[in-house]
C-alpha positions as CSV (number, residue, x, y, z in Angstrom):
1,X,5.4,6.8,-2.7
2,X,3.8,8.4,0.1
3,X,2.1,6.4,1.9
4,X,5.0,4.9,4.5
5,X,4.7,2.1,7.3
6,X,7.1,3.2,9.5
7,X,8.2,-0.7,10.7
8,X,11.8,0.2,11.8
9,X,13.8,-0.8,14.9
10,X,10.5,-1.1,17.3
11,X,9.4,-4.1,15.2
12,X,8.6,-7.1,18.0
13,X,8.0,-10.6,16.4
14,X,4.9,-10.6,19.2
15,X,3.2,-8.9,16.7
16,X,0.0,-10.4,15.0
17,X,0.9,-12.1,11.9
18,X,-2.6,-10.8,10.4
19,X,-1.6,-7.1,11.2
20,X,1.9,-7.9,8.9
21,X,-0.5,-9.4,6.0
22,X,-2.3,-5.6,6.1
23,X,0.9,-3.7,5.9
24,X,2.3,-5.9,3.0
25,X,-0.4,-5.1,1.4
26,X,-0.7,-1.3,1.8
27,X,2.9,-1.1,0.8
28,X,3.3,-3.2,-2.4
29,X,1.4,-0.9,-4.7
30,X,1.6,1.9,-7.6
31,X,-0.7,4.8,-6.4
32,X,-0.5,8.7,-6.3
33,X,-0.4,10.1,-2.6
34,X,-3.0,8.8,-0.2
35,X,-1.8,11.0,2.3
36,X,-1.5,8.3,5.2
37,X,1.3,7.2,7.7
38,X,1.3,3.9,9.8
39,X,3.1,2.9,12.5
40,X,1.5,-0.6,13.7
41,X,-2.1,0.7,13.9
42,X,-1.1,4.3,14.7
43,X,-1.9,6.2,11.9
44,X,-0.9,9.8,11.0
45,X,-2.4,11.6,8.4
46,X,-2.2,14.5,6.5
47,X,-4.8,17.6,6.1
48,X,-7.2,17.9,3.1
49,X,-10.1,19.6,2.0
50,X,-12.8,17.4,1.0
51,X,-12.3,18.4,-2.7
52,X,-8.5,17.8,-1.8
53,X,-9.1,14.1,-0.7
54,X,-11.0,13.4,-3.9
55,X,-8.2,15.0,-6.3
56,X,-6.3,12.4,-4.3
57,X,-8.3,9.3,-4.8
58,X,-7.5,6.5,-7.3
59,X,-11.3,6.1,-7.6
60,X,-14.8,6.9,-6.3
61,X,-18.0,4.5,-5.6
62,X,-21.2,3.8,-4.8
63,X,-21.2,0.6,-3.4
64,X,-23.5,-1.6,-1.1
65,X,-21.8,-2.8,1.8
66,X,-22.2,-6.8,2.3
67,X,-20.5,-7.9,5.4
68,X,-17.1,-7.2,7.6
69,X,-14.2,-9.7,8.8
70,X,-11.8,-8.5,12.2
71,X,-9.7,-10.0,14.1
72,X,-8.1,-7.8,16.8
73,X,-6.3,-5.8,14.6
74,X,-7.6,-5.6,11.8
75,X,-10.8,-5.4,9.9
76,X,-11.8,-6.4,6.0
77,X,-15.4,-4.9,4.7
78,X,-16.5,-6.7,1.6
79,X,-18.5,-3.6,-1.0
80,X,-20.4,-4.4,-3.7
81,X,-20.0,-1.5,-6.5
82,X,-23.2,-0.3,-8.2
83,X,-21.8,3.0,-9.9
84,X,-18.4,4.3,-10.5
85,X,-17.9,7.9,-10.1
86,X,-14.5,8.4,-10.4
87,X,-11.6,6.3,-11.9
88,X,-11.9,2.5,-12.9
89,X,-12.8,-0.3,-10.6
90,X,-12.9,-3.3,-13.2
91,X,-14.2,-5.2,-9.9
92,X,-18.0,-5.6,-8.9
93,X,-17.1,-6.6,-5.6
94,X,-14.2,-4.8,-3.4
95,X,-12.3,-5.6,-0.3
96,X,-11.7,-2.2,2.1
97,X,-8.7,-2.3,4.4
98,X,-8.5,-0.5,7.9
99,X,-6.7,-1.6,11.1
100,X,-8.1,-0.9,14.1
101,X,-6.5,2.1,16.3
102,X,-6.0,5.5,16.9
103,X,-5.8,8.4,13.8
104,X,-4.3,11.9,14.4
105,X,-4.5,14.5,12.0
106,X,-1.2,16.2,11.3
107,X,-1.4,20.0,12.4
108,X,-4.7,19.8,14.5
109,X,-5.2,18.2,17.8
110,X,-7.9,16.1,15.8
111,X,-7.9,12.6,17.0
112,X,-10.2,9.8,16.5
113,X,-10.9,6.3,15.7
114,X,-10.0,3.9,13.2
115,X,-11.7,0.8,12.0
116,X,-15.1,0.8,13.9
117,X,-18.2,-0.8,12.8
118,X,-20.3,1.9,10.9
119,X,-21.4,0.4,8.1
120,X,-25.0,-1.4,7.6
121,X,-25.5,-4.3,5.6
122,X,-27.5,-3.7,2.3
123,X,-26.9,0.2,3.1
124,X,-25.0,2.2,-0.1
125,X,-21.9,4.3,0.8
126,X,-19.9,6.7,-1.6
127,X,-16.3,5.5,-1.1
128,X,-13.4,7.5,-1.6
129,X,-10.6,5.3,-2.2
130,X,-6.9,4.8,-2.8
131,X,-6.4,1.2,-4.7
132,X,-3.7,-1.1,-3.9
133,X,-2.1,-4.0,-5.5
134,X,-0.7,-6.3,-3.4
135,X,1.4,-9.3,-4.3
136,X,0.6,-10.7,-1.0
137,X,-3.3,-11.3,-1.4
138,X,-5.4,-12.8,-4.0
139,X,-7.4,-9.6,-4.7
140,X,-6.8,-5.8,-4.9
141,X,-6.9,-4.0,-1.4
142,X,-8.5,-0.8,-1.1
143,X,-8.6,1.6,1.8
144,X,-10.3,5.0,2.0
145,X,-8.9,8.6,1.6
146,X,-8.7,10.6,4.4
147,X,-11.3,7.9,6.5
148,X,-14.4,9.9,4.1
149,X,-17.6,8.3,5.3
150,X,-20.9,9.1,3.6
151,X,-24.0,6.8,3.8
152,X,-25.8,7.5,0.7
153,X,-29.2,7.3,2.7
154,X,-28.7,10.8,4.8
155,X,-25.6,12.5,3.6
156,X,-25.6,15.2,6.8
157,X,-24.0,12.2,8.7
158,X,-21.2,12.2,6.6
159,X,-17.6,12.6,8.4
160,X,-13.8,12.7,7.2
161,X,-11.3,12.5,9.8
162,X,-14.4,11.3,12.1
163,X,-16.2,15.2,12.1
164,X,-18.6,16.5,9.7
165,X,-17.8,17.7,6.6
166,X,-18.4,21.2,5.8
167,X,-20.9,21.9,3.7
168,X,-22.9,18.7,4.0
169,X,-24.6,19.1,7.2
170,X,-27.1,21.4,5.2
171,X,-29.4,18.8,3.4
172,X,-29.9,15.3,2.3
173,X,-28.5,15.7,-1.5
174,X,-26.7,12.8,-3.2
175,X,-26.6,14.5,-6.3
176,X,-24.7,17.3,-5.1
177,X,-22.2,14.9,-3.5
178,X,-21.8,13.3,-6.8
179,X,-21.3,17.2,-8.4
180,X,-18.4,17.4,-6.1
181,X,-16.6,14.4,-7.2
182,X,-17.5,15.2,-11.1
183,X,-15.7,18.8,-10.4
184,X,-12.5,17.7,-9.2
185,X,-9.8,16.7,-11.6
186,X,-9.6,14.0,-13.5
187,X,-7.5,11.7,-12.0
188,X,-4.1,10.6,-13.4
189,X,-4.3,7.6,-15.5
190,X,-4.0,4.3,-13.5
191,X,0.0,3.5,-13.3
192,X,0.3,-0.2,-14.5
193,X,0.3,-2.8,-11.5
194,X,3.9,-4.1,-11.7
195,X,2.7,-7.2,-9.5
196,X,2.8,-10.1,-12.0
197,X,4.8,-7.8,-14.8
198,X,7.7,-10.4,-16.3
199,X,10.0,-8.0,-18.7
200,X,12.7,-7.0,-16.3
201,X,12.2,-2.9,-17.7
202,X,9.3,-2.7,-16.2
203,X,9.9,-4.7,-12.9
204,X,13.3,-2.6,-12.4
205,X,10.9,0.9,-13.3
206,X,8.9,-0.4,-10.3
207,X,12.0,-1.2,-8.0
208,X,14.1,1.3,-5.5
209,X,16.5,-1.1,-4.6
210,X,18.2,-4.4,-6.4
211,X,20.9,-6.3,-4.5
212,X,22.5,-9.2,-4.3
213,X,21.8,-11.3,-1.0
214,X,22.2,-14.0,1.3
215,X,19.2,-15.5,2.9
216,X,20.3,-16.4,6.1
217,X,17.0,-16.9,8.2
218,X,14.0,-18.3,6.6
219,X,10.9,-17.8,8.0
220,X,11.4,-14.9,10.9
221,X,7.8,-13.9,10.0
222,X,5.1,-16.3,9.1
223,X,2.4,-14.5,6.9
224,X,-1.4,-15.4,7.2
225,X,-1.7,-15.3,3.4
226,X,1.4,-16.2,0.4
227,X,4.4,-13.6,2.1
228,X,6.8,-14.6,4.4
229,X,9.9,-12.7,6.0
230,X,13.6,-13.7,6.2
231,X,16.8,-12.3,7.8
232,X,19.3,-11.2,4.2
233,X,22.8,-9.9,4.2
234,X,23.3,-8.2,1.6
235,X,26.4,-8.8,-0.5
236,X,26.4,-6.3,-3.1
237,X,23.8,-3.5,-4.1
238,X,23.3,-2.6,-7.5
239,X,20.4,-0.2,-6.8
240,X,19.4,2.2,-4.5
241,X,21.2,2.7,-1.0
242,X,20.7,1.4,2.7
243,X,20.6,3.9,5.0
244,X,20.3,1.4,8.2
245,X,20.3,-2.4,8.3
246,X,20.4,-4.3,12.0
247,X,23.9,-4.3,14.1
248,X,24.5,-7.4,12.5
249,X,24.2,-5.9,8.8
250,X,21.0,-7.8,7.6
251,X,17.9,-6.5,7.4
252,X,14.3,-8.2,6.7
253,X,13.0,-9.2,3.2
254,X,9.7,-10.1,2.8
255,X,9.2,-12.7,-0.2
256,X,6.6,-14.9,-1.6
257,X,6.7,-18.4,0.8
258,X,9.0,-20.6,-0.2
259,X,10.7,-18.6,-3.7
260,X,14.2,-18.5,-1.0
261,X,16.3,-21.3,0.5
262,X,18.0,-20.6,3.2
263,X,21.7,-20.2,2.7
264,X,21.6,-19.4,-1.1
265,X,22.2,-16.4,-2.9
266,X,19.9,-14.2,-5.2
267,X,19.7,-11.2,-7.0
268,X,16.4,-9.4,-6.0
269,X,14.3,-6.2,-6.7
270,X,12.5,-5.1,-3.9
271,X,10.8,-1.8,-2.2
272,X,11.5,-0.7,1.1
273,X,8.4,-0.9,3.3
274,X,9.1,2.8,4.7
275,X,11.6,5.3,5.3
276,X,13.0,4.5,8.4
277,X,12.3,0.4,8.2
278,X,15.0,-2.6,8.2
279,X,12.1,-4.5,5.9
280,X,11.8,-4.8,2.1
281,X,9.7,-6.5,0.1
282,X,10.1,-8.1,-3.5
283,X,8.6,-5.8,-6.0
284,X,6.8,-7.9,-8.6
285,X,6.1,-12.1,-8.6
286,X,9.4,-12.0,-10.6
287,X,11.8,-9.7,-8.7
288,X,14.0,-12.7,-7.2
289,X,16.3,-14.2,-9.7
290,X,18.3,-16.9,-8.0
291,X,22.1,-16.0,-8.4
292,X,22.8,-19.6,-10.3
293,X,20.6,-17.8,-13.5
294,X,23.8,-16.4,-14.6
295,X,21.9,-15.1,-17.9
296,X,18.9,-13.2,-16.0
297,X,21.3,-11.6,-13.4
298,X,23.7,-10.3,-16.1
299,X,20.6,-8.4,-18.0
300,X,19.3,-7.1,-14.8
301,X,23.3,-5.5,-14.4
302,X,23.4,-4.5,-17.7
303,X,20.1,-2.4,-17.2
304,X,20.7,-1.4,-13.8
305,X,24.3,-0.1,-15.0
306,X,22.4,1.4,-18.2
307,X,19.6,3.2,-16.4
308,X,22.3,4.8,-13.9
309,X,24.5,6.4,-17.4
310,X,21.1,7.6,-18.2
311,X,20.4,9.5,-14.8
312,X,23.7,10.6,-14.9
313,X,23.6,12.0,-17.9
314,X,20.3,13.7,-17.4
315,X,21.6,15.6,-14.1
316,X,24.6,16.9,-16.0
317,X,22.7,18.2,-18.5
């Protein structure tokens, strides 16, 4: 994946516990390449063409905007979806994601900001969005590609990256917006949410890393919604390698509240929340087997050890 929230060492526990409950849940999610970076509310993103950002997208709507929730950091509009143009969005009404900041464009001096307040209630937008599945929230989080903004009312105020887009300053024409979206490729079919998957194949597909750990701090960070982060140490990994952990060894797991004691032992499946970060987070409701299920833990060893031969035996050939 992508799409990286670069937590590492300059994590402070000062930090806004709602701003954690956003970055769980653009990280715990099967998607193709968004093309975003985060760093607590400092975002980087990559270059695209408009017909770029759409290849990119998960999905594409019209939708009516209803209302907006913020707190300091972050900020939660509530769409209703009137016609899909792109994709499958199951849902009639959608939750978009954004954090409130700065955005610079990799390769430009393009700069601008994130998470303002330009959407109108009962207004129609076409949204270009990456889906996420979060195991963190009650409801599928989405967040726009490439920050496209286009009010279905005067197209010619559309913006990506907070300028104009090319081509659309010309004329009011929804339909030809809608053209562009038909032209671009289809997109890839929808990976399966791993989220709430129970055969232990498909949870270990969906997981980078399974080790066995030691819970030795419960509660380090409180989550607004059902996640919560604890201090591990990990005993023995089966999956995947740590490149950095604290000076004391651990690192930070972030689980569903109250599926780890402190002081006991579990095997678990988990993601790492970005490339240079000391968290990790569980990747599916039933990624943490506690070590006492002898039974679970030896099929999850058996496959591990199994899908390893396999990879092996692919690279030699």
């Amino acid at each position: 994946m992508f799409k990286k929230i670069s937590l590492a060492i300059i994590l402070v526990l000062s930090v806004a516990v709602s701003v954690l409950a956003v970055l769980y849940a653009k990280s715990v999610y099967n998607s193709t390449d968004t093309g975003e970076e985060s760093m607590w509310g400092e975002q980087y993103v990559m270059y695209y063409t408009f017909p770029e950002a759409i290849e990119l997208s998960h999905c594409v709507a019209v939708a009516e905007f209803v209302s907006r929730k913020e707190d300091d950091e972050t900020v939660e509009s509530i769409f209703y979806v009137k016609e899909v143009l792109r994709g499958d969005i199951p849902e009639r009404i959608i939750h978009l994601f954004d954090w409130k900041g700065a955005a610079c464009v990799e390769g430009t001096e393009w700069t601008y900001e994130t998470g303002l307040n330009i959407y109108s209630a009962g207004e129609d937008y076409i949204l270009v969005l990456g889906r996420h599945d979060s195991l963190f929230q009650d409801y599928p989080h989405f967040t726009l590609v490439s920050d496209i903004f286009i009010p279905v009312s005067d197209t010619r105020k559309s913006t990506m990256y907070g300028k104009a887009i090319e081509g659309f300053d010309a004329k009011n024409d929804v339909n030809a917006v809608k053209n562009l979206v038909a032209s671009a490729k289809a997109p890839k079919p929808q990976q399966k949410f791993y989220t709430t998957a129970t055969e232990l194949p498909d949870i270990l597909n969906e997981s980078d890393f399974v080790m066995e750990v030691k819970i030795v701090e419960t509660g380090v960070l409180e989550g607004q919604h059902n996640g919560n982060t604890y201090t591990c140490e990990p005993l023995n990994i089966l999956k995947g390698k740590l490149v950095d952990t604290d000076p004391d060894g651990t690192f930070w797991g972030v689980f569903i509240k109250g599926s780890v004691k402190e002081g006991d032992t579990y095997l678990v499946m988990v993601n790492q929340l970005g490339e240079y970060s000391l968290m990790y987070s569980q990747s599916s409701l039933n990624s943490v087997i506690p070590m006492t299920d002898t039974k679970t833990v030896a099929e999850v060893k058996r496959l591990v050890a199994s899908e390893a031969s396999a990879r092996a035996a692919e690279e030699e050939g």
